[in-house]
N, C-alpha and C positions, 0 to 999 in steps of 0.2 A: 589537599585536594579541594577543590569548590567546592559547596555544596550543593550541586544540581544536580539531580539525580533521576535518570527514568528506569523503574522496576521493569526487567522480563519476565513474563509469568511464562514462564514454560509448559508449565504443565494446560495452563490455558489454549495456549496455542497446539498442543496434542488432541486439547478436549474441542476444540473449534474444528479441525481436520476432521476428526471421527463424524464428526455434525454432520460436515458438508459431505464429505464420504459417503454417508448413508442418504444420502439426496439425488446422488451421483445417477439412480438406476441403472447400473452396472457399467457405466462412463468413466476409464480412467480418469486422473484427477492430476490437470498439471498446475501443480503450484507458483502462482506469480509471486517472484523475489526479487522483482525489481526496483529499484532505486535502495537498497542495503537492506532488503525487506522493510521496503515499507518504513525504510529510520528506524529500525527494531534491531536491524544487526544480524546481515548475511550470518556470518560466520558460526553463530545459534541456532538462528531459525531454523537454515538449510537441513546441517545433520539433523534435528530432533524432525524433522518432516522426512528424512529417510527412516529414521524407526520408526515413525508410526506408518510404511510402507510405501508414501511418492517415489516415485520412480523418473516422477516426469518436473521438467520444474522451466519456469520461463524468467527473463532478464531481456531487458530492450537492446543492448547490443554488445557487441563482440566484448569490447572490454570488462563488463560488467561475469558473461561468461568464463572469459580467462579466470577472472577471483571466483567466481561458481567451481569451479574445475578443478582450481587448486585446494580451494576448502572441502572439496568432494572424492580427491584426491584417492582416497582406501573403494572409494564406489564409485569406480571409471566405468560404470555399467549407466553411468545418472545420465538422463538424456537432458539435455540443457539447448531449449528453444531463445533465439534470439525473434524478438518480438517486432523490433525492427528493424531486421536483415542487418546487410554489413555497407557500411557508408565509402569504402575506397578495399585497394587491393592488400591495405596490410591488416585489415580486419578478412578479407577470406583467407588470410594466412594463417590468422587463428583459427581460425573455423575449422584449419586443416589439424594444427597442432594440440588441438582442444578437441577437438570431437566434435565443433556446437551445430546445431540445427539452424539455419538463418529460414525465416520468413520472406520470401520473397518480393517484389513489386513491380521491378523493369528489368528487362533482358543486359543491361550494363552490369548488373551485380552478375550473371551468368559467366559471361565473360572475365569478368576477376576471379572466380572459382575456379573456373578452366583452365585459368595460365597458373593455378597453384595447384593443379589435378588435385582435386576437392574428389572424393570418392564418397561423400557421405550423402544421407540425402536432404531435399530441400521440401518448405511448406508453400504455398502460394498462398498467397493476402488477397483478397478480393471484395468491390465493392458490394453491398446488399443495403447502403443505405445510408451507411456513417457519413462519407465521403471525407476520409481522411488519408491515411496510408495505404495504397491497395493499386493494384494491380490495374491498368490503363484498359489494357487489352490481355485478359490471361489465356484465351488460346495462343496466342505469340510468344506470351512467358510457358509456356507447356513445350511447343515447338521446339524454341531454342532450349528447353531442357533436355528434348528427346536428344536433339542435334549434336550435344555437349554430352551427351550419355551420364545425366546428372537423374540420381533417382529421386521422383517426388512423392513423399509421403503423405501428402495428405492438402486439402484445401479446406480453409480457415475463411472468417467473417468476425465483423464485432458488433454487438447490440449497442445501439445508442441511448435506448429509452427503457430497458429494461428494469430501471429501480422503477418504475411507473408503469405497473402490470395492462394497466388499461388503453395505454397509449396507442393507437394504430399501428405506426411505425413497427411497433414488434411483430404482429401477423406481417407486414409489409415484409419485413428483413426475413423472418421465417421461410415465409414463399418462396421468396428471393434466391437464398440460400440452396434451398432445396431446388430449384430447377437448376441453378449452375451445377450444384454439384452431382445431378443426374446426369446431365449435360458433357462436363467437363470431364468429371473425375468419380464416376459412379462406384468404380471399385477400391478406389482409395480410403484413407481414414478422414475425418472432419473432426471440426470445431465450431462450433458458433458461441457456447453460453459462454459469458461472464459470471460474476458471482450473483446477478440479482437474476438474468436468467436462470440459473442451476436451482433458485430458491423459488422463483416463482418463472415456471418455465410457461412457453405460449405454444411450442412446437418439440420437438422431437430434441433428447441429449446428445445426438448421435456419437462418437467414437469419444471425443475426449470432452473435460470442462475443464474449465479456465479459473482457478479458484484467485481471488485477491486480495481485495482488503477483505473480505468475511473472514479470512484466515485469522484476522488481528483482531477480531474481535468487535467489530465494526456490522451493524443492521444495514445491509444493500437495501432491502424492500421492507421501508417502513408497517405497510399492510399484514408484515407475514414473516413477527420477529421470530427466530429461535432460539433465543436464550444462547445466544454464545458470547461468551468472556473474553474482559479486554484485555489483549497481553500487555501494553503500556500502561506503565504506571509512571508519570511526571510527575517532582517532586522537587521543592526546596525549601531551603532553610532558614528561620526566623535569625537574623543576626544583630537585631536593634531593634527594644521596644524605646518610641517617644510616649509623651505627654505634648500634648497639645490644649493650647487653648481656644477660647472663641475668635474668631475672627484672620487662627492661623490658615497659608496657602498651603497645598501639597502638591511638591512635583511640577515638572517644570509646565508652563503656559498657568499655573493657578488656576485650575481648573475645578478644582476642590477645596474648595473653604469651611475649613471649620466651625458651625453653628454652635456646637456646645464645648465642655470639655471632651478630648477624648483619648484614647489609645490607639498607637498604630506602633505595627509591624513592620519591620522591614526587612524580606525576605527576599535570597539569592536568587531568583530568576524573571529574566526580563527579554525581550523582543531578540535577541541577537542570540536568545536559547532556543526559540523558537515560540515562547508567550505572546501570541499576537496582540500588538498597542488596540488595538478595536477593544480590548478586553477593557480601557480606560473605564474608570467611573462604572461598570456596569459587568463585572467577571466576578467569581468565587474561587474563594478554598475550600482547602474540606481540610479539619482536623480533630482528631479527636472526638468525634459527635457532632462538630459545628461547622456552618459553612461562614466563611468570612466575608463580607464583601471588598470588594479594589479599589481603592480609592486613588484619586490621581490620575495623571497620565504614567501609563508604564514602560518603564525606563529601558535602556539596551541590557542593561546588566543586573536591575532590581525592579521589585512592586511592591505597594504599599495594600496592608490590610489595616481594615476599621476591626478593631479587638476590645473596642473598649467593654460592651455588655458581656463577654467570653474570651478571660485574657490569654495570650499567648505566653510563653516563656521564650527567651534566648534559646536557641538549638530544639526549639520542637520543627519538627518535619510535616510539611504543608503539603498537601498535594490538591495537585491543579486541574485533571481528569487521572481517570482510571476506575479503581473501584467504584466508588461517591461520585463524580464527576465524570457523566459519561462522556467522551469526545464528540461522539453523533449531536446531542442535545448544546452543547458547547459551537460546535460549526454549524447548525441550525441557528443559532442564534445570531452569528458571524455573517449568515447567509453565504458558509461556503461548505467542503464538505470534510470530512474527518481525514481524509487524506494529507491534506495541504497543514493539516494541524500532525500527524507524525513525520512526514519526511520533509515538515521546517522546524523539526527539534534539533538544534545547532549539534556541532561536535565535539564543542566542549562540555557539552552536556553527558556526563559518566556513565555510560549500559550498563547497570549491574542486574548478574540475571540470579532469577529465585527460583533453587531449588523446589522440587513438591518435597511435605512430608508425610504426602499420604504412602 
């Protein structure tokens, strides 16, 4: 097997839930496991978040449900939101045969539910500010639900600016929010926080919150961390120490010239694992007590670490975030955000999950 390795801290991921859980103010808690959670690995994540008591869990669309469903299979009680509705009529065909919840946005999706006598009920998406996915006119998408005798459970929103507590926009969406759904759906259940709202809220939790990356162990609102743990740990493996002398190139464009003598590492993971090349000349490891620097440009399949002052050995195990290396501080640096750093950790890259032994 390679050696590229990202640790599941599971027990992390229990202690991250309870976190946010107790932030909730008595607001269910649906779990976002979208895109495989997050590169972390539906098929884990999902059940260890029914024992620690979710009941509610969200995926962007039907497909992604179907594998919720299946892996959830013993707890056909799991309610399983699709985040963005269903895109043609063989996805409300799941809908039908899976149970899942779709988000709603245009009265078209109504009508493919209908001709699959869809008997479950549906969310409506509406705008308060995003201006992304959402509902044109949702008294018409209400109508045609009455019309369809489709039940709607609830009306949903998304904060744009929440990781930035101060921003206007979030009293704006708040307001917003709160008059449509007096408005629309007074008796119904809602949604609006994401995870940096639920952490640093500006308005009201009302019925449910939207937990996501915080789940993973990921700071939403810099201002206002809670110490929650990162369930990914990325990792690989030193498989060639060189010697280098003065004046040697590393890696391809020679971007790195060797000034003195030195040591370098050359360790199994590179951009096609998901190591973003921006990490060139200016990324770390961590091993053993030390962090190493990157030297080179970083390759599709390997990268190079400067070891000469703290040597490496053949088969010590590197890691790239996690513990030591926090992903947040890593994509701050990147200028993007910890997201795009787990669910571009490739799939060859091995989940292996870690038991607790407490």
């Amino acid at each position: 097997m390679r050696p590229a390795i990202a640790y599941i801290h599971l027990d992390h991921l229990r202690y991250n839930y309870q976190v946010l859980a107790s932030q909730a103010d008595g607001a269910y808690m649906i779990a976002v496991v979208k895109a495989d959670a997050y590169g972390h690995g539906l098929r884990w994540v999902a059940p260890v978040l029914w024992q620690e008591g979710c009941r509610y869990f969200a995926v962007t669309d039907a497909e992604e449900g179907m594998r919720l469903r299946d892996i959830l299979t013993p707890q056909r009680s799991a309610n399983i939101l699709l985040l963005s509705g269903i895109f043609d009529e063989e996805d409300a065909r799941y809908c039908v045969d899976a149970q899942l919840i779709p988000a709603l946005t245009h009265e078209q999706q109504i009508a493919w539910l209908k001709a699959h006598h869809f008997a479950g009920g549906i969310w409506i998406k509406v705008n308060t500010g995003m201006h992304r996915l959402d509902a044109d006119s949702p008294e018409k998408l209400l109508q045609c639900c009455d019309e369809a005798s489709i039940q709607v459970i609830g009306i949903m929103s998304h904060l744009a600016c929440a990781d930035t507590p101060d921003h206007p926009l979030n009293v704006h969406q708040h307001d917003h929010f709160f008059t449509m759904y007096q408005r629309l759906l007074p008796t119904a259940q809602a949604s609006l926080l994401n995870s940096a709202g639920l952490i640093s809220p500006t308005g009201k939790h009302y019925d449910y919150v939207r937990t996501g990356i915080a789940l993973y162990g990921s700071e939403p609102v810099v201002q206002k961390k809670l110490g929650l743990k990162p369930v990914m740990q990325l990792t690989g493996k030193v498989i060639q120490i060189h010697t280098l002398n003065p004046g040697d190139a590393i890696s391809y464009g020679a971007t790195f010239v060797a000034e003195r003598p030195m040591q370098l590492a050359i360790v199994t993971l590179g951009y096609a694992d998901g190591l973003p090349r921006a990490l060139s000349n200016c990324g770390h490891a961590y091993c053993k007590g030390h962090y190493y620097p990157m030297v080179g440009r970083v390759c599709m399949d390997y990268c190079q670490l400067d070891c000469t002052n703290t040597p490496l050995a053949v088969g010590d195990c590197v890691e790239f975030w996690g513990g030591h290396l926090l992903a947040d501080d890593i994509a701050m640096k990147l200028d993007t955000i910890s997201y795009t750093l787990f669910t571009g950790v490739g799939e060859r890259v091995h989940r292996q999950v870690v038991v607790s032994t407490q």
